[in-house]
PATI-888359 format. One record per atom (N, C-alpha, C, O): residue in one letter; x, y, z. Coordinates in steps of 0.05 Angstrom, whole numbers. Atoms other than C-alpha are relative to their C-alpha. Layout:
BEGIN
  res      px      py      pz
    a       X       Y       Z
...
REM end
This chain:
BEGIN
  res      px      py      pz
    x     -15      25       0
    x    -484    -230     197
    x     -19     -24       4
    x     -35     -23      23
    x      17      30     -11
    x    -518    -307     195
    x      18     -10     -10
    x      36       0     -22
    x     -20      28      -1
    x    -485    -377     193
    x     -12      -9     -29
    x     -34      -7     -40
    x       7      30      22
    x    -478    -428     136
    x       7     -14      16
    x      18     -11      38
    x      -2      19      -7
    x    -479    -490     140
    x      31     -21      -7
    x      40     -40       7
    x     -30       3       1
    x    -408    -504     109
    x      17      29      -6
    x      10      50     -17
    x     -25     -11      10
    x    -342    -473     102
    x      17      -9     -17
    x      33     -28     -14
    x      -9       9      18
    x    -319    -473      41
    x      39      -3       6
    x      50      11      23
    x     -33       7       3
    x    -236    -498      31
    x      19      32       0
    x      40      36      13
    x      -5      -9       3
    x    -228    -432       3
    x      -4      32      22
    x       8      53      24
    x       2     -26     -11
    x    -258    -385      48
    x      12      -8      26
    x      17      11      40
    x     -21       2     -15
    x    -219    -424     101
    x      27       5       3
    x      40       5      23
    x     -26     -12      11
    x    -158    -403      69
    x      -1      31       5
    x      20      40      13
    x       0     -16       2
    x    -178    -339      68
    x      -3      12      29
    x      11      30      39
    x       3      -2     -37
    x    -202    -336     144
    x      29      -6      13
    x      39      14      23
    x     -29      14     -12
    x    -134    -371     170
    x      20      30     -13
    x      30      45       3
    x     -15     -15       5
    x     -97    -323     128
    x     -10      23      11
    x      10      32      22
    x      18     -29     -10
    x    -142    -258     151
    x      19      -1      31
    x      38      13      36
    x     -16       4     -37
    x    -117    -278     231
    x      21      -2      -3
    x      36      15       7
    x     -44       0       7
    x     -48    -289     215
    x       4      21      -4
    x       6      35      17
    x      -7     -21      -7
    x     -33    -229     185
    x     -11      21       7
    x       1      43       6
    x       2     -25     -30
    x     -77    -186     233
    x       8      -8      26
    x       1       5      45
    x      -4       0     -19
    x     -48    -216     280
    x      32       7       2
    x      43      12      24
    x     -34      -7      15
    x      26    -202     251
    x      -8      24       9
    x      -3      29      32
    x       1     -29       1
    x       3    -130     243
    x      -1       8      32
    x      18      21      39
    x       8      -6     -17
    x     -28    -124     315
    x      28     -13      17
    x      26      -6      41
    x     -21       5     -18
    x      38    -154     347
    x      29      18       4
    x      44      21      23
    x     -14     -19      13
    x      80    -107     306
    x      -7      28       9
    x      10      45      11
    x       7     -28     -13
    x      39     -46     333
    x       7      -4      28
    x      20      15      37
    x       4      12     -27
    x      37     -79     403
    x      31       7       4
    x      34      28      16
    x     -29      -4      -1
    x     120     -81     400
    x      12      33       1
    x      28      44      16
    x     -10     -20       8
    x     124     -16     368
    x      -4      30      25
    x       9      50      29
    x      15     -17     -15
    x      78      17     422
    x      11      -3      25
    x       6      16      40
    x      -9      13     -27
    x     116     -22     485
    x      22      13      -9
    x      17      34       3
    x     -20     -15       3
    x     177      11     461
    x      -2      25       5
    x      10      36      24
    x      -3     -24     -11
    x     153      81     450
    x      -2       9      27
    x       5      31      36
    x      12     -14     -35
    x     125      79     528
    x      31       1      18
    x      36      16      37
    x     -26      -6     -12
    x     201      62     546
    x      13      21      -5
    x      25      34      13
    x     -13     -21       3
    x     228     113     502
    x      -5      20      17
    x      14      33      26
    x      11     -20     -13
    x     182     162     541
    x      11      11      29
    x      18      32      39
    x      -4       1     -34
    x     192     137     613
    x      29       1       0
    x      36       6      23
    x     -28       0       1
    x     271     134     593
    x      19      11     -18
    x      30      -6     -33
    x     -11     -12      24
    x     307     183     548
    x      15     -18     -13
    x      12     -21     -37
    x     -29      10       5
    x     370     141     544
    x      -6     -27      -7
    x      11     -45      -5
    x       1      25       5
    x     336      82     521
    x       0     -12     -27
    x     -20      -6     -39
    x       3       8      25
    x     346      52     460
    x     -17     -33      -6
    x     -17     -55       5
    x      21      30       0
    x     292       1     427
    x      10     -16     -16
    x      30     -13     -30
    x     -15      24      12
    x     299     -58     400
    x       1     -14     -30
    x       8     -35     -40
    x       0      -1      26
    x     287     -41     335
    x      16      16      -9
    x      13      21     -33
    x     -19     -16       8
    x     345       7     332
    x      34     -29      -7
    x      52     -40       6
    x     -24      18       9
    x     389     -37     284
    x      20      13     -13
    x      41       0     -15
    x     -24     -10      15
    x     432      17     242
    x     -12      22       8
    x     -29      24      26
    x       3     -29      -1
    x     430      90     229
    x     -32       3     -25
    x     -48      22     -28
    x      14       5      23
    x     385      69     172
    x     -27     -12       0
    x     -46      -7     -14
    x      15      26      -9
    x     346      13     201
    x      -8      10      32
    x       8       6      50
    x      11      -1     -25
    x     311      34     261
    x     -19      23       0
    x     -22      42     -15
    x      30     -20      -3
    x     247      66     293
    x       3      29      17
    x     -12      47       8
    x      -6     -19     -14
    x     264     119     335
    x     -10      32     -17
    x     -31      45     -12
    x       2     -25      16
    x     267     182     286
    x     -41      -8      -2
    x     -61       7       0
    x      33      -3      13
    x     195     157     268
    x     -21       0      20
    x     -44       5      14
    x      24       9     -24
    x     158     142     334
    x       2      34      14
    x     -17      42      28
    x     -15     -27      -3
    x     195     220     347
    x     -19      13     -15
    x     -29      33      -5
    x       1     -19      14
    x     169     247     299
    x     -35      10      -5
    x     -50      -8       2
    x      30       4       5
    x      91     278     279
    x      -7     -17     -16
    x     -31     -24     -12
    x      11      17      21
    x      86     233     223
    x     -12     -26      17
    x     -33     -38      12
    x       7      28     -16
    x      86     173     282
    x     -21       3      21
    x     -31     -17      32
    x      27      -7      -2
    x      31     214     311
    x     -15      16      -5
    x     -22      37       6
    x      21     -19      21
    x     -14     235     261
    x     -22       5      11
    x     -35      21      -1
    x      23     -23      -4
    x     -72     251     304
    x      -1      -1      24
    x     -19     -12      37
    x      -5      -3     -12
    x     -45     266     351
    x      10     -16      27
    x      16      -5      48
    x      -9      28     -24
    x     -25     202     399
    x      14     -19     -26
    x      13     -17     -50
    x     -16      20      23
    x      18     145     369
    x     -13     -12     -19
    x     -32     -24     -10
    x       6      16      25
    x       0     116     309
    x       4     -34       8
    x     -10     -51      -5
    x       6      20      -8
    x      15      55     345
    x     -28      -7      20
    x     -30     -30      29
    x      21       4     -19
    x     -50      59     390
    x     -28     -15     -25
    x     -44     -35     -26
    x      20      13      34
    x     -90      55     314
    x       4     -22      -2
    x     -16     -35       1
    x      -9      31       1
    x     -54     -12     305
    x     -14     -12      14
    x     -35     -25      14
    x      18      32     -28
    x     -70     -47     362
    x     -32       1       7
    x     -48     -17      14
    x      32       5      11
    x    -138     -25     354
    x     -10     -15     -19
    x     -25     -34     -16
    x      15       5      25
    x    -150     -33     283
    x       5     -28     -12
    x      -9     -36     -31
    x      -1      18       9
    x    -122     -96     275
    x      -9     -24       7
    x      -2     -46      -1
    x      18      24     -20
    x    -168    -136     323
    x     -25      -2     -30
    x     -38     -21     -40
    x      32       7      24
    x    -223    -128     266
    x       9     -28     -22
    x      -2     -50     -20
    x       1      25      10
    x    -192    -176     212
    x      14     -31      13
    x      18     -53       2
    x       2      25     -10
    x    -176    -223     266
    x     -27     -10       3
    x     -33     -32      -5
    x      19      14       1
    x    -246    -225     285
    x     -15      -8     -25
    x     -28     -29     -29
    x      11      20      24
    x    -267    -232     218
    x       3     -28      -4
    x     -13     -47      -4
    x      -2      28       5
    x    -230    -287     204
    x      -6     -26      19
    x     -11     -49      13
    x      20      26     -27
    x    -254    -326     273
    x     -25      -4      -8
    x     -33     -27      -5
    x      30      -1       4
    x    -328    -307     249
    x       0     -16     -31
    x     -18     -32     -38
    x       5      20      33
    x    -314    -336     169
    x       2     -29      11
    x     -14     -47       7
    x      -7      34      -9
    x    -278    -400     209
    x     -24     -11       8
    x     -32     -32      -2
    x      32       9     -26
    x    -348    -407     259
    x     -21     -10     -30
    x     -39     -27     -29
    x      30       2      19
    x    -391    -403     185
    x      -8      24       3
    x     -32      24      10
    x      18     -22      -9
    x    -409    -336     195
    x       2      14     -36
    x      22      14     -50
    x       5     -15      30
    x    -430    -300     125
    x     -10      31       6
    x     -31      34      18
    x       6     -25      -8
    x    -432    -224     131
    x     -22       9     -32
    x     -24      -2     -54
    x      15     -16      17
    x    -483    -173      96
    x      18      14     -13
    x      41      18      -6
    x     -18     -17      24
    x    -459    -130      32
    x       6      28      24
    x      30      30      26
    x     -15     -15      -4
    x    -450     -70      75
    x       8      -7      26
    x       1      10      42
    x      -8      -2     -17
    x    -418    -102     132
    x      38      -6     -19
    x      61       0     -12
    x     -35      -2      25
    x    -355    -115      70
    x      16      27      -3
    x      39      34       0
    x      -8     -21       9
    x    -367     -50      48
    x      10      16      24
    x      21      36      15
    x      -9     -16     -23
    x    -347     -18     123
    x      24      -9       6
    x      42       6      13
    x     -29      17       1
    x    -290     -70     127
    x      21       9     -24
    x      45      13     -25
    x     -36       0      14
    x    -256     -59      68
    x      -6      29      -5
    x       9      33     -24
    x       0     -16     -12
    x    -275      11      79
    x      32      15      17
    x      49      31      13
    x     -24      -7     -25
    x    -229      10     140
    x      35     -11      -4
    x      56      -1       4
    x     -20       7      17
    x    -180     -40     100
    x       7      20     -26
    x      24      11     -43
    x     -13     -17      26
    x    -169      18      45
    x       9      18      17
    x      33      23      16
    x     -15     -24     -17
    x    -157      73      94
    x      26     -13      17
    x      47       0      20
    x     -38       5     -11
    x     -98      25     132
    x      13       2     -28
    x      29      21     -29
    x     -15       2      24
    x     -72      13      58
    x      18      24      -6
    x      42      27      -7
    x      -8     -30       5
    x     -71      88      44
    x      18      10      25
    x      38      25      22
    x     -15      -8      -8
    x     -47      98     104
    x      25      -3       7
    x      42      13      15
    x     -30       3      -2
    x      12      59     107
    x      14       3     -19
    x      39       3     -18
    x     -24     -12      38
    x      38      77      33
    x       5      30      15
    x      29      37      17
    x     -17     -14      -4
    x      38     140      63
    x      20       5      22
    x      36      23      19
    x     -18       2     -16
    x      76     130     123
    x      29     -16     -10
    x      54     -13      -6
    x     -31      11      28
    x     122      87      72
    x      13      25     -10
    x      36      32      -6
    x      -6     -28      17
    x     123     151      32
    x      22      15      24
    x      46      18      22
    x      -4     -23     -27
    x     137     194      99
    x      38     -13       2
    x      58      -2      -6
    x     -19      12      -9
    x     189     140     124
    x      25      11     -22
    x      39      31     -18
    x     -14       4      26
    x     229     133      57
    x      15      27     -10
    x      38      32     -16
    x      -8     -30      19
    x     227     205      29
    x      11      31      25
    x      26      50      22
    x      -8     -18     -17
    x     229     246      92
    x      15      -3      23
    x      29      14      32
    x      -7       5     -31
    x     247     213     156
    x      39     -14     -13
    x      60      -9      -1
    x     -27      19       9
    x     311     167     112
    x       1     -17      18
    x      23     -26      20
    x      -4      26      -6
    x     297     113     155
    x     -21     -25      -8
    x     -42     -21     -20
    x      20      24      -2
    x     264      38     158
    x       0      -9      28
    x      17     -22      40
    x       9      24     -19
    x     229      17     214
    x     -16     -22       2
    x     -40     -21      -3
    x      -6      27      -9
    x     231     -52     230
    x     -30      -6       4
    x     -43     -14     -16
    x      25       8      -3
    x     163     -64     261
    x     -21      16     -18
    x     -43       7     -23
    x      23      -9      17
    x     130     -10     214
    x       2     -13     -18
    x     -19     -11     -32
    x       5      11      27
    x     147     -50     157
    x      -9     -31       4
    x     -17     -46     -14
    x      27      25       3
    x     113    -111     185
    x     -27       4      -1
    x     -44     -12     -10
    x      26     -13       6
    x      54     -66     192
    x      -1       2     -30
    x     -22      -6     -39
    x       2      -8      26
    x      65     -49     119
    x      -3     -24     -11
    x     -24     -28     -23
    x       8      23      12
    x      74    -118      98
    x     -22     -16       2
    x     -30     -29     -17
    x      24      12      -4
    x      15    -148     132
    x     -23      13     -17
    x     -42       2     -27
    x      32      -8       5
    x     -32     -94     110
    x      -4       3     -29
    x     -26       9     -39
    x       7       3      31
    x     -15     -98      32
    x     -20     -25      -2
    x     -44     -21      -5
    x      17      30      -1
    x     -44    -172      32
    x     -33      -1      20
    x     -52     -14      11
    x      24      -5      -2
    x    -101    -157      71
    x     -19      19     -15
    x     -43      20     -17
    x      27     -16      23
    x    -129    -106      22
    x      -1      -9     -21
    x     -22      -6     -34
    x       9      12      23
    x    -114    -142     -36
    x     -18     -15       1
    x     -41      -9      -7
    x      18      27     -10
    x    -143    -210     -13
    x     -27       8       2
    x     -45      -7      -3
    x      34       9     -15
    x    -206    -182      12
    x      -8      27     -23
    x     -32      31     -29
    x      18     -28      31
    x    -212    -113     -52
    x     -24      -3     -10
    x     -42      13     -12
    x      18      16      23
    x    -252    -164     -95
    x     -15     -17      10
    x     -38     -21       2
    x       9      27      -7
    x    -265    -220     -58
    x     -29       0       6
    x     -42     -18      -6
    x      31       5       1
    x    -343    -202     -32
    x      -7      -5     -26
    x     -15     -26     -36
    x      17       3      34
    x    -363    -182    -103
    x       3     -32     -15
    x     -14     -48     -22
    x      -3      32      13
    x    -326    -248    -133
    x     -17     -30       8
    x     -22     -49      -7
    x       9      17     -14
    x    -358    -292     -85
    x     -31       3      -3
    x     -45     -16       2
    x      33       1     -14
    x    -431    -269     -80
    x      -1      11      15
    x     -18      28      10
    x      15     -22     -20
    x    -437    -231     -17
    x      -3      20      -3
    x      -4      32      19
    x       1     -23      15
    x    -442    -176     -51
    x     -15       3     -25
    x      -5       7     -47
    x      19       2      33
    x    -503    -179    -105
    x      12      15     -23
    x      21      37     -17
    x     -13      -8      29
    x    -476    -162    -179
    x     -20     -10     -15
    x     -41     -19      -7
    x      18      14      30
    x    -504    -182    -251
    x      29     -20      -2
    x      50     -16      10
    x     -17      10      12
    x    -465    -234    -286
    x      29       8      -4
    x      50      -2       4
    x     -18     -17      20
    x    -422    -193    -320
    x      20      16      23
    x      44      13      23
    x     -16     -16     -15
    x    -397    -148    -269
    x      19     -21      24
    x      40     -16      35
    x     -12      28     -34
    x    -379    -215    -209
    x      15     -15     -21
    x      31     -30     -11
    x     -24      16      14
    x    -341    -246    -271
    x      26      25       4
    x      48      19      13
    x     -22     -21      10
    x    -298    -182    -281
    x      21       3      26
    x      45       8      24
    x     -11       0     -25
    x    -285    -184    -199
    x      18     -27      -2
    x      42     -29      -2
    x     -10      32      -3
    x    -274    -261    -200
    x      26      12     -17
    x      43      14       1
    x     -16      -1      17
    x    -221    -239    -257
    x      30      23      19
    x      54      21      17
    x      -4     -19     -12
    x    -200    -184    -213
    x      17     -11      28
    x      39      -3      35
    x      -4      13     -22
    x    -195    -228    -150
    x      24     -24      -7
    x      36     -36      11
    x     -19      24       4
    x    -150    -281    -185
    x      19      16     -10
    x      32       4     -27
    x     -27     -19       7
    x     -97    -224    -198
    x      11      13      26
    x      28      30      28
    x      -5     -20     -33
    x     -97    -208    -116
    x      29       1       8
    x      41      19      18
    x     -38       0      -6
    x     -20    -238    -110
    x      11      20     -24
    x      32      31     -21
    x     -24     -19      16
    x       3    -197    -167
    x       5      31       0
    x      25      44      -7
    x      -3     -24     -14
    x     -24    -131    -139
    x      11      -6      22
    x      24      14      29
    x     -18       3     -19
    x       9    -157     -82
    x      31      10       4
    x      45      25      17
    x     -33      -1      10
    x      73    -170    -110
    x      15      21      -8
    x      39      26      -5
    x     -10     -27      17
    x      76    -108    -148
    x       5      25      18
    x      19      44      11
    x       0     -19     -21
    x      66     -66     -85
    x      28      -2       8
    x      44      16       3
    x     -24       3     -18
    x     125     -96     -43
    x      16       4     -31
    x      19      28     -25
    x     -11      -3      22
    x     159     -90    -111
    x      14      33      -5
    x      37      40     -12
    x       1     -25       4
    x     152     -18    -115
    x       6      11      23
    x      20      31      21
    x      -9     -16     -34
    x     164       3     -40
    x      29      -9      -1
    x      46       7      -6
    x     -25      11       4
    x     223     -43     -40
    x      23      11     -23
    x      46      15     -17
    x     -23     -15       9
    x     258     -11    -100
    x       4      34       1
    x      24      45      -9
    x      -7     -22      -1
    x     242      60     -82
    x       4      -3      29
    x     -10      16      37
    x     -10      -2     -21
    x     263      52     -17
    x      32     -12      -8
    x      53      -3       2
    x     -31       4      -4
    x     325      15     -40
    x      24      22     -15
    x      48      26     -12
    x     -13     -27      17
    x     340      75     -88
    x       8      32      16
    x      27      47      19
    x      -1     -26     -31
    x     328     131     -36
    x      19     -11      19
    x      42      -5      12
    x     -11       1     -19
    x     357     104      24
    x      33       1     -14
    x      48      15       0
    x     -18       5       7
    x     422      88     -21
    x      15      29      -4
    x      36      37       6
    x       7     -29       6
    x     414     158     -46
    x      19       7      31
    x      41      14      39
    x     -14     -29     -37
    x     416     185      30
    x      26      -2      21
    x      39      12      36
    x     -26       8     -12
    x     465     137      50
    x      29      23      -6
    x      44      38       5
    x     -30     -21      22
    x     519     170      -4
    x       1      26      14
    x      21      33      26
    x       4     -25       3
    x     497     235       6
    x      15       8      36
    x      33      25      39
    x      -5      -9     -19
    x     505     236      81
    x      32      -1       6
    x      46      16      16
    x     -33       4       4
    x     580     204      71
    x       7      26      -3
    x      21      35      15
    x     -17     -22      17
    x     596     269      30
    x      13      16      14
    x      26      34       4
REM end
C-alpha cells in the first residue's frame, strides 16, 4: 500500500460506499449474533427478527447451515466485514493498494458472494424461511463484489494491456446491472418457493 496525492471524486464514491455497506453487513451479523447468544442463554426467547412463520431467523441460526464450520456463521460476519470498512478508510486517507493486495480482497469478496447465494439457496430451498438480518448480509455483499469484480483492472491498479483494461472498464460500467439482476433473481425465486411452501403447508 502507498499514498497519492489526490482522491479522485470517483474513488471517493467508491470508498464511502465500501464503509456503508460493510458496515450494514457488520451490524447485521453483530444483531444476528446478539440474538443467537440470547437464544442460547434462554430457550424461551424469541428474537427480534422473528416476524412470521415465514419471516424470521430462528430455524436458521438452529440449524447447521447457520454453522457451517462449525460456530455461527455470524462470528464470520463480524469479522469479515471489518476488511471493506478498512478499505474504504485507507482509499478515503489516499491510500493506493498493490495488484495482489485486490487480488486477496476480492479473493475474500468472492468467497462472501458464494457464500451467501448459498445460504440464500440453503434459506429458500431448504430451511422455507427469510431471515431478516441474513438478507441484509445478502444485500450488502452483492454490491460489494460487483463494485469492486472489475474495478482494480478498470482503473489501473492492476497492470493490463490496452485491450484487456478497456474490456474491464466495459465490464465495470455494467456493475449495477449485475447487481440488479442478482437481487432480481433471489427475489423471484424466493418469492416463487416460499409461496410454493406457504400453499403447500395450508394443505
Amino acid at each position: 500500500m502507498h499514498s497519492g496525492s489526490r482522491v479522485s471524486p470517483r474513488t471517493i464514491g467508491f470508498a464511502v460506499a465500501t464503509m456503508v455497506l460493510g458496515a450494514g453487513g457488520w451490524f447485521a451479523s453483530f444483531e444476528l449474533l446478539t440474538e443467537y447468544i440470547k437464544t442460547l442463554n434462554d430457550g424461551d426467547y424469541v428474537p427480534n427478527c422473528a416476524i412470521s412463520v415465514l419471516v424470521t431467523c430462528g430455524p436458521n441460526m438452529g440449524s447447521w447451515q447457520g454453522s457451517l464450520f462449525g460456530f455461527s456463521n455470524t462470528i464470520v460476519g463480524v469479522s469479515a466485514f471489518i476488511a471493506p470498512i478498512a478499505v474504504g478508510v485507507s482509499l478515503l486517507a489516499g491510500a493506493r493498494f498493490r495488484a495482489w493486495f485486490w487480488a486477496l480482497y476480492q479473493f475474500g469478496l468472492l468467497g462472501g458472494f458464494v457464500f451467501i447465494c448459498w445460504l440464500a439457496a440453503q434459506s429458500i430451498f431448504v430451511l422455507g424461511t427469510l431471515c431478516p438480518w441474513c438478507m441484509v448480509v445478502w444485500t450488502v455483499m452483492i454490491p460489494l463484489w460487483w463494485t469492486t469484480a472489475f474495478r482494480p483492472y478498470a482503473n489501473g491498479d492492476v497492470p493490463l494491456g490496452a485491450a484487456a483494461r478497456r474490456l474491464f472498464q466495459t465490464l465495470h460500467s455494467w456493475s449495477w446491472v449485475f447487481i440488479l439482476v442478482s437481487y432480481l433473481v433471489i427475489a423471484a425465486i424466493a418469492q416463487f418457493q416460499l409461496d410454493w411452501f406457504a400453499e403447500f403447508s395450508r394443505a
